[in-house]
N, C-alpha and C positions, 0 to 999 in steps of 0.2 A: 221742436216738440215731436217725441215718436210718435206715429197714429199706428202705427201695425199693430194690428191683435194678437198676442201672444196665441192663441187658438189657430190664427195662421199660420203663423213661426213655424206652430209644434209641425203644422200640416206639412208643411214644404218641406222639414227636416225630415219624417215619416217618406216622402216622396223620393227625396236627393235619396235617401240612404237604401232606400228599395232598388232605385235606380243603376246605383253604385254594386249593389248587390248582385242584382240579375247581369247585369257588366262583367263584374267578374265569374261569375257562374258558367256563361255564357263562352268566356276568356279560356277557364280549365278543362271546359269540354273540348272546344277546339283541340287544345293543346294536347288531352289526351286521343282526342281521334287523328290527330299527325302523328303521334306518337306507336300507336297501334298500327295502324298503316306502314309505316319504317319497318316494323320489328314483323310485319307478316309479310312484306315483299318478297319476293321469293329471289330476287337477286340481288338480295343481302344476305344472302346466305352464302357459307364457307361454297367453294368453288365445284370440292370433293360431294357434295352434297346435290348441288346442281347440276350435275353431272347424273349422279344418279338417278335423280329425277327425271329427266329426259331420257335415256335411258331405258327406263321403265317407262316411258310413253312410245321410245321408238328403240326397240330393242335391238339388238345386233340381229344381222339377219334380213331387216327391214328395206324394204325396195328402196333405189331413189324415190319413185314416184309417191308411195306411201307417205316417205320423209316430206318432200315437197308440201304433200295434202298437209299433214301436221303442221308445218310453217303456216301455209294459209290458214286454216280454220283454226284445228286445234292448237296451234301453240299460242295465240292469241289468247286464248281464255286463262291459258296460265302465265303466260310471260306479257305482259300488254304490250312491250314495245319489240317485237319477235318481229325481225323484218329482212325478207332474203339480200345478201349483200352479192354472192357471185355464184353461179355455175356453171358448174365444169363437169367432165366427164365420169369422175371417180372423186370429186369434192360438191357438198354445199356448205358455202359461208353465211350464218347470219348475224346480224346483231341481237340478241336474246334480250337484253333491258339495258340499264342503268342506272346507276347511282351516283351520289353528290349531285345533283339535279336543282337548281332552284338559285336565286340571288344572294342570298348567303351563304350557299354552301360552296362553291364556287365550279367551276368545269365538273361536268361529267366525267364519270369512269364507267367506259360501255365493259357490256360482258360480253364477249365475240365468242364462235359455236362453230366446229368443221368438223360435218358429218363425214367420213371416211368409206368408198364404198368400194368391191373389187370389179374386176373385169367382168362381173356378170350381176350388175348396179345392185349388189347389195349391202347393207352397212355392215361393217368392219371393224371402224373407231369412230368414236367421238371428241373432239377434244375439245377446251375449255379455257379460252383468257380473259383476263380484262385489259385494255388498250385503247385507241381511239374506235369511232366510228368507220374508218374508212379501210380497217385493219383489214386483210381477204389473206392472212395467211399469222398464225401461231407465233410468237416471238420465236429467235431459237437460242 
C-alpha cells in the first residue's frame, strides 16, 4: 500500500525541478563567462594585431630599460603570462601569453616577443611568434 501524500510528491517534484534548474542556469553562465574570457584574451588575437598593441605600449625608440620596466609591471596587466625569457645586449625575449591551455585543449601554444634595440639601447623592432616556451630566438 502507498502511504506517500500526493502533497509530498508535488513538493519534491517542485524542489528536483528548481533544483535541475538553477543547475543548469548555474551550468550556462559558466559556460558563457569561459567563453567571454577566450574571445577577450588578448593573445588570441591575430599576431599583426598584438604587435601593434605592444607597440603602442613600448614604441620604437623606447630604451631597454623602459622595455624591461614594461615586462615587469606593465606588461602583466595586459599580457598575464608576460615573463622575461633572455637578455642580451641589443635583444629582449619574452614569453607574452598562451593559448590551448587546459586539459582538453591540449599543449600550449606560447606567443614569444624580441624586442630589437640598437647600439645606443633603443628599440628598433619588435617581433612576434608563436612556438614553444623555451623559444629565445624568432623561427627563420
Amino acid at each position: 500500500m502507498d502511504t506517500t501524500n500526493p502533497k509530498e510528491n508535488y513538493i519534491k517534484s517542485v524542489i528536483n525541478s528548481k533544483e535541475r534548474f538553477r543547475t543548469l542556469a548555474i551550468g550556462i553562465v559558466i559556460f558563457v563567462i569561459m567563453g567571454v574570457m577566450m574571445v577577450s584574451d588578448p593573445v588570441r588575437q591575430p599576431l599583426a594585431d598584438i604587435r601593434e598593441d605592444i607597440l603602442a605600449l613600448t614604441p620604437i625608440g623606447t630604451s631597454i630599460e623602459d622595455v624591461l620596466m614594461f615586462i615587469d609591471e606593465d606588461g602583466r596587466n595586459h599580457f598575464r603570462l608576460m615573463r622575461v625569457r633572455a637578455v642580451e645586449e641589443t635583444s629582449i625575449v619574452a614569453n607574452i601569453g598562451a593559448t590551448g591551455r587546459g586539459v582538453m585543449v591540449g599543449r600550449p601554444q606560447y606567443i614569444n616577443g624580441q624586442w630589437q634595440f640598437d647600439e645606443n639601447g633603443k628599440l628598433i623592432d619588435f617581433i612576434l611568434w608563436r612556438g614553444s616556451r623555451q623559444d629565445r630566438s624568432p623561427p627563420t
